[in-house]
C-alpha positions in Angstrom: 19.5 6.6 15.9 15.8 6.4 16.6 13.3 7.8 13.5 11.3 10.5 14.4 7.9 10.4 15.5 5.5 8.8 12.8 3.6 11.4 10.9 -0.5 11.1 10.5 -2.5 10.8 7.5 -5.8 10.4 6.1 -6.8 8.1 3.0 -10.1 8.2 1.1 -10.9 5.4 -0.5 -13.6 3.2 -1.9 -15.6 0.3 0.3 -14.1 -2.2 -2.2 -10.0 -1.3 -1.8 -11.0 -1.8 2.0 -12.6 -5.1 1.8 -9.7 -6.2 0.0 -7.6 -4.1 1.9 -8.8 -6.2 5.0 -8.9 -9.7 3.2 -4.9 -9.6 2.7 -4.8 -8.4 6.5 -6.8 -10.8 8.0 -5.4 -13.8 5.2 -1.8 -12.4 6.8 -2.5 -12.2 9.9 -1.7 -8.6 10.0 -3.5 -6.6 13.5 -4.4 -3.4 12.3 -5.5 -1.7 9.0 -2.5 0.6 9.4 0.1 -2.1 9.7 -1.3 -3.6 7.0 -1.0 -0.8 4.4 2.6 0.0 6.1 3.4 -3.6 4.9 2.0 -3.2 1.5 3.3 0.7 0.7 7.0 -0.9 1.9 6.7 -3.9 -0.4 6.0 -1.6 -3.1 8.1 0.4 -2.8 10.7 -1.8 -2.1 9.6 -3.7 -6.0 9.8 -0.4 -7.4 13.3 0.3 -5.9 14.3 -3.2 -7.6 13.2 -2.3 -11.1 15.5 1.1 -11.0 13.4 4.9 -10.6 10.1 5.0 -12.0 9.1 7.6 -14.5 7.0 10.8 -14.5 3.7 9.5 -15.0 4.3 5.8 -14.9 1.4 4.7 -12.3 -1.0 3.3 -14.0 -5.0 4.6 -14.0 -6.4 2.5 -11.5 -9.2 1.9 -14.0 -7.4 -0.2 -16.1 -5.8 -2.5 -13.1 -7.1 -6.1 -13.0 -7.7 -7.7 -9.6 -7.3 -11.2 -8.4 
């Protein structure tokens, strides 16, 4: 069976999770910005789904995340 229509939605976020939003695209190859966080959210979610259900409260403050 087919899935339904895809569903639209807007994002706000900052300049700099874009520019490295569109490094990983570009350094994979990936066509659109949209495909690109598709790929991402499903690899996330898909880690998360390995490591059993996540907790109330368990994503951590951006703020304290380190990037490469």
């Amino acid at each position: 069976m087919a899935e339904a229509k895809s569903t639209k939605i807007q994002l706000m976020i900052e300049p700099s999770l874009i520019d490295r939003l569109d490094n990983w695209r570009f350094a994979n190859r990936i066509g659109s910005r949209a495909a690109a966080m598709r790929s991402l959210i499903n690899r996330g979610l898909a880690s998360e789904n390995e490591k059993g259900p996540a907790s109330v409260g368990a994503l951590p403050d951006p703020e304290q995340l380190t990037h490469p």
